[in-house]
C-alpha positions, 0 to 999 in steps of 0.5 A: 500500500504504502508503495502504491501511495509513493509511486502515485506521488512520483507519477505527479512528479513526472506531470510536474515536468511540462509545468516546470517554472524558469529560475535562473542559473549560472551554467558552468558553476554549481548553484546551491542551496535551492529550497525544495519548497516554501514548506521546508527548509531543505534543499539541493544543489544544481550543475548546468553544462555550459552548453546547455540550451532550454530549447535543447533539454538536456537528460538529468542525473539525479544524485543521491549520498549518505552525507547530503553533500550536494555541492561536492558530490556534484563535482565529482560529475562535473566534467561528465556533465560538460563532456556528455551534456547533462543536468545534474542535481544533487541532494542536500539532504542526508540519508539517516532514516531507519525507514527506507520508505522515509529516505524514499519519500524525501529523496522523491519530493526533492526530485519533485521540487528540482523539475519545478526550478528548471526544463530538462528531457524529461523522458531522459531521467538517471538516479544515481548514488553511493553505499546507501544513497546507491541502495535507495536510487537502485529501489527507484525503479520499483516505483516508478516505469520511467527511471531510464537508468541507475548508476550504484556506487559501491552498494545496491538493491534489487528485487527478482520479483520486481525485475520480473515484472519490469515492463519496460528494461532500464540501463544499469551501470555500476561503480566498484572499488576494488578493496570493497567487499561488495564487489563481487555482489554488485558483479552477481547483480549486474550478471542478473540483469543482464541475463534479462536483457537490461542493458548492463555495465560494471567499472572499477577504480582502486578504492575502498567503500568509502572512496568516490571514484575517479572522474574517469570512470565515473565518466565511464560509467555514465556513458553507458546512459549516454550511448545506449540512448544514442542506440535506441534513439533517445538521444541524437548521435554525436560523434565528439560526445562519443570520441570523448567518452572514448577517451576517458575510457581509455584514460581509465584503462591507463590509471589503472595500469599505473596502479599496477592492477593489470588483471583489473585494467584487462576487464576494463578493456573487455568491457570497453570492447562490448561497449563501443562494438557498434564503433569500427575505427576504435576496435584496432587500438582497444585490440592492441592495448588489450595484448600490450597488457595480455604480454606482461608478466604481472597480468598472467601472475594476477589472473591466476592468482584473482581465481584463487582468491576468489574463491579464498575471499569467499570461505574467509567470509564464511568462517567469519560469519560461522563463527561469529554466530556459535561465539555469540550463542555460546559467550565464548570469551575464550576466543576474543583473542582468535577474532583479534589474531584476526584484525591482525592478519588482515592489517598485515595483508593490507601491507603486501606488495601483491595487489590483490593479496592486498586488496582482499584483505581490505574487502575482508576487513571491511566485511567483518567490521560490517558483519560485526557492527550489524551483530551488535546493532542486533544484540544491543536492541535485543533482550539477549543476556548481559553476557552476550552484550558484553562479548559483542561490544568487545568484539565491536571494539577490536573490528574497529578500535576508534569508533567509541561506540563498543566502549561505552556499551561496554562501560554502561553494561559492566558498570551497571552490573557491577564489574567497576573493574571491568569498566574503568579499563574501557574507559581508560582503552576509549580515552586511549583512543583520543576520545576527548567528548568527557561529558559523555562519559559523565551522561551513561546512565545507571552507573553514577557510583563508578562517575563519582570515584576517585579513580574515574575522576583522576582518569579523565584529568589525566587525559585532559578532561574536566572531572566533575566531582570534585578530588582533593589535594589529599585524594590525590597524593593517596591515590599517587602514594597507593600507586607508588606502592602497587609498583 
């Protein structure tokens, strides 16, 4: 029901089009701050390619990111816009909901409110994103037939049933770093959709799932908008647009040949082949670059070994998530020290000169700390024992030692149970960290006999905190004399 009620309310955005007002807006520079509406504050940014012309509307690319960074996300598309001729329109608001119906909700009414600013084509509409502003321009197809395409970055979301039932084929373009442990779903995805006839692409840059790629490449990876609505004659060839985005593949291809990825670079080449087959004079030089790398002894070294750790990446995965269950079903304490061996390991990888050794060991990093922080999520809302909130909240703080989040759990549990032993160890581990925000420390609830002794108090002075309850003088040489006396 609730998505029959959200995609009546996309179909009014799509009306809105013919009806759209003028503002005006400076091309070649990035407007920000543009009000979705009277009735709310929030608000977008908006790039126009220099060239753009309101009697030649121009296709639109809607972005979408996790931090609501308009301004720079559209800079990130800003050569892509010039290059390719696209409007591009980014929002400001950040994706933080725990409803995905919510994020939704905005991200459409912020649509809406762009086609009332300015005339663009309006049968040419693209959604893309990055991590979860890629999940939600992903879903946007469920709720609406005329999306002409998705570009997801890093992360996405698909429904077989719903791709089923898709009357009408979407372009679906995707962005990978090759240290993001979602690379070989994402590739799953777009096998998927190609396999039922959607037109279909993956690129891949050297990065992790919190990176932005490069400008090539996501120039790249647009161009697949751009060149399958050439095809099917949604937009009018253009051979400088074409000879262009030629270029920045190629220009792709050499990046990452710099970056010693070889195996990587071939892929690209392959799927730069499939792209412009329609395009004879580029088949020879795609030919030869395709064999000037084939003839290196790194690329047949990385070949073999990308199978292998393939294969490995996917077992080390399951043993991850194997184990992690039978600990947590048991309180197994006794093996903290194995997941911390663990961390180890992989910090370790991350330092090998082999570049898929070590990118393999950032996706497996970047996995368990993602299996971890969802456990803990999990168990802390739960009613579970307070043993198991301890052992996860240990857990949360060896996958990712700066993040404060597991220390203070683990302070708030032990402190409330009264292990003050426990709990000032935590506290001392977190200040360790650089933590600085005392007075969050003196705000966890339940454990007001621990916030007012002595030892609490001296702990936060000594890493430059404020104590809150006064020491004096003569508690301060008793606690220095007591420990010259321990040492």
């Amino acid at each position: 029901m609730y998505i029959q009620r959200l995609t009546c309310f996309f179909a009014l955005l799509i009306s809105s089009v013919v009806l759209a007002q003028q503002i005006r807006l400076q091309k070649g520079n990035v407007t920000d701050n543009i009000k979705i509406s009277d009735s709310t504050e929030a608000t977008y940014a908006v790039y126009l390619p220099q060239s753009y012309d309101m009697e030649k509307p121009a296709p639109v690319i809607f972005l979408l990111t996790p931090q609501g960074n308009g301004r720079e996300a559209i800079q990130m598309f800003r050569q892509t816009a010039e290059d390719q001729y696209y409007v591009i329109a980014a929002s400001n608001q950040k994706i933080e909901s725990d409803s995905i119906q919510e994020d939704m909700l905005q991200s459409v009414k912020f649509m809406n409110g762009f086609y009332r600013t300015i005339k663009v084509d309006p049968n040419l509409f693209y959604i893309a994103g990055i991590n979860k502003g890629a999940e939600m321009a992903s879903a946007m197809p469920l709720i609406n037939e005329g999306v002409s395409g998705v570009l997801a970055i890093n992360k996405t979301w698909i429904n077989g049933e719903f791709v089923e039932n898709r009357k009408r084929p979407y372009v679906f373009s995707a962005i990978s770093g090759t240290r993001d442990y979602s690379r070989f779903g994402l590739l799953e995805v777009v096998e998927f959709l190609k396999g039922k006839d959607f037109p279909t692409e993956i690129n891949y840059f050297e990065g992790g799932p919190e990176s932005w790629p490069d400008t090539y490449t996501i120039n790249n990876a647009v161009a697949k908008f751009t060149l399958e609505a050439m095809k099917n004659g949604s937009r009018t060839k253009n051979d400088t647009i074409i000879n262009t985005i030629f270029q920045n593949e190629i220009k792709s291809i050499e990046n990452l040949i710099r970056e010693s990825a070889y195996y990587t670079a071939f892929l690209q080449v392959k799927k730069a082949e499939d792209k412009f087959e329609d395009f004879e004079r580029f088949e020879e030089q795609l030919k030869n670059l395709k064999k000037s790398i084939r003839k290196s002894g790194t690329f047949k070294q990385q070949r073999r070994k990308w199978y292998d750790v393939k294969e490995e990446e996917a077992f080390q995965k399951e043993d991850y998530a194997y184990f992690l269950e039978m600990d947590i079903f048991t309180n197994n304490f006794e093996n903290i020290g194995w997941w911390a061996e663990q961390v180890d390991k992989l910090k370790e990888g991350q330092q090998q000169k082999n570049t898929i050794d070590r990118n393999m060991a950032y996706r497996l990093e970047d996995y368990l700390d993602d299996l971890v922080t969802g456990t803990y999520k999990t168990v802390i809302a739960s009613k579970r024992p307070i043993d198991t909130k301890i052992f996860i909240s240990i857990l949360k703080t060896i996958v990712d030692k700066e993040n404060p989040e597991g220390y203070l759990s683990i302070i708030q549990l032990a402190g409330h149970d009264g292990d003050a032993q426990t709990a000032m160890l935590y506290v001392e581990d977190l200040l360790k960290t650089g933590f600085k925000d005392f007075d969050k420390l003196y705000e966890i609830e339940g454990i007001l006999d621990l916030q007012m002794s002595t030892e609490f108090n001296l702990l936060i002075e000594e890493y430059g905190g404020e104590a809150k309850y006064i020491i004096f003088d003569s508690e301060k040489e008793t606690e220095k004399t007591e420990a010259t006396k321990t040492n």
